[in-house]
C-alpha positions as CSV (number, residue, x, y, z in Angstrom):
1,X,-1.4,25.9,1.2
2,X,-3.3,28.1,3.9
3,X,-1.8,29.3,6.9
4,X,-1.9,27.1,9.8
5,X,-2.4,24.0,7.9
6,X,1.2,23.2,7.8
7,X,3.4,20.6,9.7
8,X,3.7,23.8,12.6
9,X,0.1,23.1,13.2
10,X,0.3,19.1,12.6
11,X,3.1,19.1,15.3
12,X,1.5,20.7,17.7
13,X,-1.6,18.8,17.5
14,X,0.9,15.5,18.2
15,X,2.6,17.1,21.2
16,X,-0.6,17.7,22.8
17,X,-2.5,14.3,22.1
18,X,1.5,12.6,23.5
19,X,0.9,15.2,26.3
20,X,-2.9,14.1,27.1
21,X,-2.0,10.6,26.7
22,X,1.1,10.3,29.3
23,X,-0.9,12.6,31.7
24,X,-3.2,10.5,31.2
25,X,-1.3,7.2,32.1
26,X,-0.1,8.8,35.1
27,X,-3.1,9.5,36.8
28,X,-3.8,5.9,36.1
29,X,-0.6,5.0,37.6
30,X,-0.7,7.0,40.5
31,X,-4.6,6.1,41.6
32,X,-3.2,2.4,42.0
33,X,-2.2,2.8,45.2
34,X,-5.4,4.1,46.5
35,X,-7.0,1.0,44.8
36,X,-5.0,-1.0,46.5
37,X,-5.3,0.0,50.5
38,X,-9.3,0.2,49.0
39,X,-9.3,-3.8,48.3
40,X,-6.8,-4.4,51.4
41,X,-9.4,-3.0,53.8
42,X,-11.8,-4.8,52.7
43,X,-10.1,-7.9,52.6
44,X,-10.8,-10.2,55.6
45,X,-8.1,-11.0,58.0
46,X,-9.0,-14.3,58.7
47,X,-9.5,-17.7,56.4
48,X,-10.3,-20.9,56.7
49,X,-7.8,-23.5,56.4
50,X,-8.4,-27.2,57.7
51,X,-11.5,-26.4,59.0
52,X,-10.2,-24.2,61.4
53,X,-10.0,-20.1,61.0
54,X,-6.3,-18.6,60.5
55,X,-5.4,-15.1,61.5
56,X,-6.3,-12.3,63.5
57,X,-10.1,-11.4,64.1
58,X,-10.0,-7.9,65.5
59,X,-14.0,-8.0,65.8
60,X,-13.8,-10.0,68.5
């Protein structure tokens, strides 16, 4: 067996990919509330219900 291809090397190859991968789902995790307040502005405040419109209209 050469040196390096051993279950050192294997290991270490794991323990980075496991590191990648949960850095990786944090970011994920963490840019959620930025999505969020994105699709809440941009929500209206308003809506229609019974033909007449709920809510606060701050445009007015």
């Amino acid at each position: 067996m050469k040196e390096g291809e051993d279950g050192v090397n294997r290991g270490h190859k794991v323990g980075k990919t496991v590191a990648c991968a949960l850095l990786i789902a944090y970011a994920v995790v963490s840019f959620g509330p930025f999505v969020w307040a994105l699709l809440v502005s941009i929500t209206p405040m308003t809506y229609e219900k019974d033909g007449q419109r709920v809510g606060v209209d701050i445009m007015q």
